[in-house]
C-alpha positions in Angstrom: -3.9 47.8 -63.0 -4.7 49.0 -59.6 -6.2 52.7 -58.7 -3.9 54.4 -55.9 -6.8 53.8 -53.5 -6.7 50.0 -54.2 -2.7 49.5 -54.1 -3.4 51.2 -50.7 -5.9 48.9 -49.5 -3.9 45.9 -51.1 -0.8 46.5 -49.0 -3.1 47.0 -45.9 -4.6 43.4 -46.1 -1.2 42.3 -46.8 0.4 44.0 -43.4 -3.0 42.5 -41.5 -3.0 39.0 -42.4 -0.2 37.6 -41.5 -0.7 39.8 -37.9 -4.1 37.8 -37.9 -2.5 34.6 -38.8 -0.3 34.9 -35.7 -3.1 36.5 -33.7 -5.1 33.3 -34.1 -2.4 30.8 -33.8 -1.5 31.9 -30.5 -5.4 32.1 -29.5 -5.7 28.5 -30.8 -2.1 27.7 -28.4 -3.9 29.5 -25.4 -7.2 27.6 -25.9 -5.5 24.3 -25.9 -3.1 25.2 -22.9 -6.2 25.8 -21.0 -7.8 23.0 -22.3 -5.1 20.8 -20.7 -4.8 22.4 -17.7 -8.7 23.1 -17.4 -9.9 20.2 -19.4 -11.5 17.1 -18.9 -9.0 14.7 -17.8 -11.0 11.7 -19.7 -11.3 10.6 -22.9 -15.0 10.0 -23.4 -18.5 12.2 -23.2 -19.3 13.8 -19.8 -22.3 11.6 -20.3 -20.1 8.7 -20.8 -18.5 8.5 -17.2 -21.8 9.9 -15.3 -22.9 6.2 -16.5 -20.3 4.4 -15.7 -19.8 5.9 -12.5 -23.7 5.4 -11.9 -22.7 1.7 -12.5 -20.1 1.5 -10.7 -21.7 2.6 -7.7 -24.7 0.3 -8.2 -22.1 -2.5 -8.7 -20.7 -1.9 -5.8 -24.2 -1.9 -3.7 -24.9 -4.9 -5.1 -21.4 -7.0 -4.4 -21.1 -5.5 -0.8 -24.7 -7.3 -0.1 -23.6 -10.5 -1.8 -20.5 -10.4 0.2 -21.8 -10.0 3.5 -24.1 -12.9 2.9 -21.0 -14.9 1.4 -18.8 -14.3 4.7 -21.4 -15.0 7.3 -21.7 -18.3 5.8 -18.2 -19.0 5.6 -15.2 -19.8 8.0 -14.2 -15.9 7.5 -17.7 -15.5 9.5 -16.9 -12.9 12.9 -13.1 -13.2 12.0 -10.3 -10.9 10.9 -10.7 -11.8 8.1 -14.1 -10.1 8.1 -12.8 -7.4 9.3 -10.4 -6.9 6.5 -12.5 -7.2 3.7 -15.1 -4.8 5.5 -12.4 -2.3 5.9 -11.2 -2.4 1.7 -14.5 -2.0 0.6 -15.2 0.7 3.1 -12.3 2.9 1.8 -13.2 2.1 -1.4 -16.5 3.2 -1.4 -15.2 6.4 0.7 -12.8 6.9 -2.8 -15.3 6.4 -5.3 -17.7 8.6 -3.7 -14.8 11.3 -3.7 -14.0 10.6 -7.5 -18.2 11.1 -8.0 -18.1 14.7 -6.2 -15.0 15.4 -7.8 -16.7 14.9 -10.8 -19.9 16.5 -10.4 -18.0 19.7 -9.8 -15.6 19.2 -12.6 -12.6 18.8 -10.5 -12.1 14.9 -11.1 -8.6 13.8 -11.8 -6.2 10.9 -13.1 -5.3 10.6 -8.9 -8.7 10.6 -8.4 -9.4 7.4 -10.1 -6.0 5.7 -9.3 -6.9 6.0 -5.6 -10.4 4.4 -6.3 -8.2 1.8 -8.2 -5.8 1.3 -5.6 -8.9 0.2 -2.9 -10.5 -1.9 -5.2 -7.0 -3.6 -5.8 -7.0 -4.8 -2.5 -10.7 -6.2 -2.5 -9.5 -7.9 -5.4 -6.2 -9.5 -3.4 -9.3 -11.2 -0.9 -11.4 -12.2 -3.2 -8.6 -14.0 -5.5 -7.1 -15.6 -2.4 -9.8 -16.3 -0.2 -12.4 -17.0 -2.8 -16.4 -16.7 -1.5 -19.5 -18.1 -3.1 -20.6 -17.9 -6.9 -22.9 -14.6 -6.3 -20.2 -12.6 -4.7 -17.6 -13.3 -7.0 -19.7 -12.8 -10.1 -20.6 -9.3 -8.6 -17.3 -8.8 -7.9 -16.1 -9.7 -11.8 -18.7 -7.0 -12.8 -17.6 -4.5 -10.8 -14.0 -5.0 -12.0 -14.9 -5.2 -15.4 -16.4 -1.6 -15.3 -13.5 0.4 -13.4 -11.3 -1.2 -16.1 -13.3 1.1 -18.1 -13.2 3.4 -15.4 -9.1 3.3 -16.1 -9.5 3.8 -19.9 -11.5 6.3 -20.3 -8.8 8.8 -17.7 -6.3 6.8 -19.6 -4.7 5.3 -16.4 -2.3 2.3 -16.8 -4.0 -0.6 -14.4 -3.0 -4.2 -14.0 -4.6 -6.4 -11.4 -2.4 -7.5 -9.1 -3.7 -10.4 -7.1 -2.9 -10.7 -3.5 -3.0 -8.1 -0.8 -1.2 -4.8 -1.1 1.6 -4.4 0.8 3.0 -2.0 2.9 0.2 0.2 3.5 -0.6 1.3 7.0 -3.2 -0.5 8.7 -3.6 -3.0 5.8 -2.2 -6.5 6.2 1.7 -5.7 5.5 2.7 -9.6 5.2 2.5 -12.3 3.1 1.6 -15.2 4.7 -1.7 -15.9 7.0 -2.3 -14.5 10.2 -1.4 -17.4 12.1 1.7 -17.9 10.5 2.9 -14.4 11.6 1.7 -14.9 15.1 3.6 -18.5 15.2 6.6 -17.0 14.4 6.6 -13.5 16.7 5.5 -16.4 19.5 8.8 -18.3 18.7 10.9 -15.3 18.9 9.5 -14.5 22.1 9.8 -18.0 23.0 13.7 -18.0 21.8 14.5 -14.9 23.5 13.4 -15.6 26.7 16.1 -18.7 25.9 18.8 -16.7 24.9 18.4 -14.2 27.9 19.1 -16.8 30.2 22.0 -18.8 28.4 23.2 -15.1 27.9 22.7 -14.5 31.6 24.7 -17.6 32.6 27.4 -16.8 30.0 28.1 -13.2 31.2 28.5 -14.1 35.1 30.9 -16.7 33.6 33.2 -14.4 31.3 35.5 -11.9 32.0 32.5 -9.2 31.1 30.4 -9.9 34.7 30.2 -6.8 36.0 31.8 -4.8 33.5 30.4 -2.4 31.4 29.9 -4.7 28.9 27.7 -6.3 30.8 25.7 -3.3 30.9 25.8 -2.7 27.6 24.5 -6.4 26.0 21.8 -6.1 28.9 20.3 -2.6 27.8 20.4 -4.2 23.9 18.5 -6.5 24.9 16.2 -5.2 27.7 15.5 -2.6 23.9 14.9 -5.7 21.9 12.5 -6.8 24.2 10.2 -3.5 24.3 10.0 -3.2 20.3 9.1 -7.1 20.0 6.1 -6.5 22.5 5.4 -3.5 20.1 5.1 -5.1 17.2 3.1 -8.1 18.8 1.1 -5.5 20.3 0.8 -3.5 17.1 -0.1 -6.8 15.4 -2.7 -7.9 17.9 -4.8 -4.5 17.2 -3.8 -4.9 13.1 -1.6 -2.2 13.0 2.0 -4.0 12.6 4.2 -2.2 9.8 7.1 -2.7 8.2 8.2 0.0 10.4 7.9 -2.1 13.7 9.8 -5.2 12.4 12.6 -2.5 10.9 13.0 -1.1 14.2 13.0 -5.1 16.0 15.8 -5.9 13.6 17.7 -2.7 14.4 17.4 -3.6 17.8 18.4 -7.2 17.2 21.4 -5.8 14.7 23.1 -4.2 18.1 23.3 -7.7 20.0 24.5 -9.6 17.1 27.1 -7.3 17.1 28.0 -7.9 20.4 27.9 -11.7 20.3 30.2 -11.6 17.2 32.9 -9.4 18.7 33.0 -10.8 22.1 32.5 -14.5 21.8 30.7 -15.9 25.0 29.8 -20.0 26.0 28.5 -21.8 23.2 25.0 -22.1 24.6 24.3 -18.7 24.1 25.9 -18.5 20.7 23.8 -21.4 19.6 20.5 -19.8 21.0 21.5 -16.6 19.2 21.7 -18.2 16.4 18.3 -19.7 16.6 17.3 -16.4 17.2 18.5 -15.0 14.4 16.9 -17.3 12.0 13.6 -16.5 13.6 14.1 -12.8 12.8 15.2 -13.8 9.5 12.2 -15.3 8.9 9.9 -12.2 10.2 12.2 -9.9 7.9 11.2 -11.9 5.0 7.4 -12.5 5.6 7.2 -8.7 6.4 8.8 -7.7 2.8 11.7 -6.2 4.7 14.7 -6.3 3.2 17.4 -7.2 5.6 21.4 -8.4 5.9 23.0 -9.0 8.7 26.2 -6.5 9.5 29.1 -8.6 9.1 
């Protein structure tokens, strides 16, 4: 049997408990909130990824001295080519030295290390395509090897592609070689000059010379021409898009349209045609997808 005083104290730690219990459940919710929010976005010691980071970055010292060698020994040597591969690994050393501050202050995140995965991804598309010597490529394999760790321990899904990345801005946008883009923009150049002047003979010849037709077919074409000699432009410098060819083949979409409704001398159907095929072919080497509007 209890004492008055004791039932009394009995029913108090009965009333506090199960306020405590509750206290400290939504303490232990709180804590882990923040630690998600707060936290360390990896899965390993702080220690852990100082390391690996350390390695990565001496990794990376080491391949871009092995690849410089590699490339002025090769047919790459004072080519765009060159110029490429400098330009990846210079944005990907501008990425992991972000993701390394980041990290020193505690700040590092998943995007953080996708970026940095993203830049090595398109070193990786060079040297799987245009492989170098032994040294560079066994550097490069190390490096790899160690930011797939890099994208375990912040638990990011990360699958090699091979090949360059495509479309970024500024980056090689197409799939086939330099001078296979540059053969075919010079044969639509080539087959529009053609087509202007079995157009130009067609028109005087039709019920359209002088009209505003005329007018009309001229100005698509005068429109055509400008955003061609952008994008050749644009690629000369390496900055053609996907962008450029879109607009070319918008520009291109407002002639066919025209030959198709208003059927002119079979000459300047047929070099249309040609044309058209050409474009066809820049649509698909630039990833664009494209049908035309019949």
């Amino acid at each position: 049997m209890l004492a008055g005083g004791d039932k009394m104290a009995a029913m108090r730690i009965q009333t506090f408990l199960p306020a405590l219990c509750i206290a400290v459940t939504a303490t232990t919710l709180v804590s882990r909130t923040s630690a998600q929010v707060a936290g360390q976005p990896y899965r390993v010691s702080d220690r852990e990824v100082a390391r690996l980071l350390d390695r990565i970055k001496s990794e990376t010292d080491a391949f871009r001295k092995s690849l410089k060698d590699a490339l002025n020994k090769s047919r790459f040597d004072r080519t765009r080519r060159e110029d490429d591969i400098n330009t990846f690994v210079k944005n990907f050393e501008e990425e992991t030295k972000r993701l390394d501050d980041n990290f020193d202050h505690h700040k590092s995140t998943t995007s953080d290390v996708d970026t940095v995965l993203d830049r090595a991804a398109r070193i990786d598309g060079f040297m799987s395509r245009y492989p170098l010597n032994a040294r560079a490529q066994g550097d490069w394999s190390a490096l790899r090897a160690d930011l797939e760790q890099l994208a375990a321990a912040y638990n990011v899904s990360w699958r090699w592609g091979g090949g360059y990345i495509a479309p970024v801005v500024g980056d090689i946008p197409y799939r086939v070689t330099d001078k296979e883009v540059e053969e075919i923009i010079h044969r639509i150049e080539h087959q529009s000059d053609v087509f202007r002047q079995s157009l130009d003979t067609a028109l005087d010849k039709s019920r359209f010379d002088g009209s505003r037709r005329e007018d009309d077919i001229n100005a698509f074409v005068k429109e055509f021409y400008k955003e061609t000699k952008t994008l050749h432009d644009h690629f000369d410098h390496h900055k053609s898009t996907t962008s450029d060819v879109q607009t070319v083949l918008d520009r291109a979409a407002q002639i066919d349209q025209f030959m198709r409704r208003n059927r002119l001398r079979k000459p300047a159907q047929n070099d249309w045609s040609i044309l058209k095929s050409n474009l066809d072919e820049l649509a698909r080497v630039y990833n664009v997808t494209w049908r035309w509007g019949y």
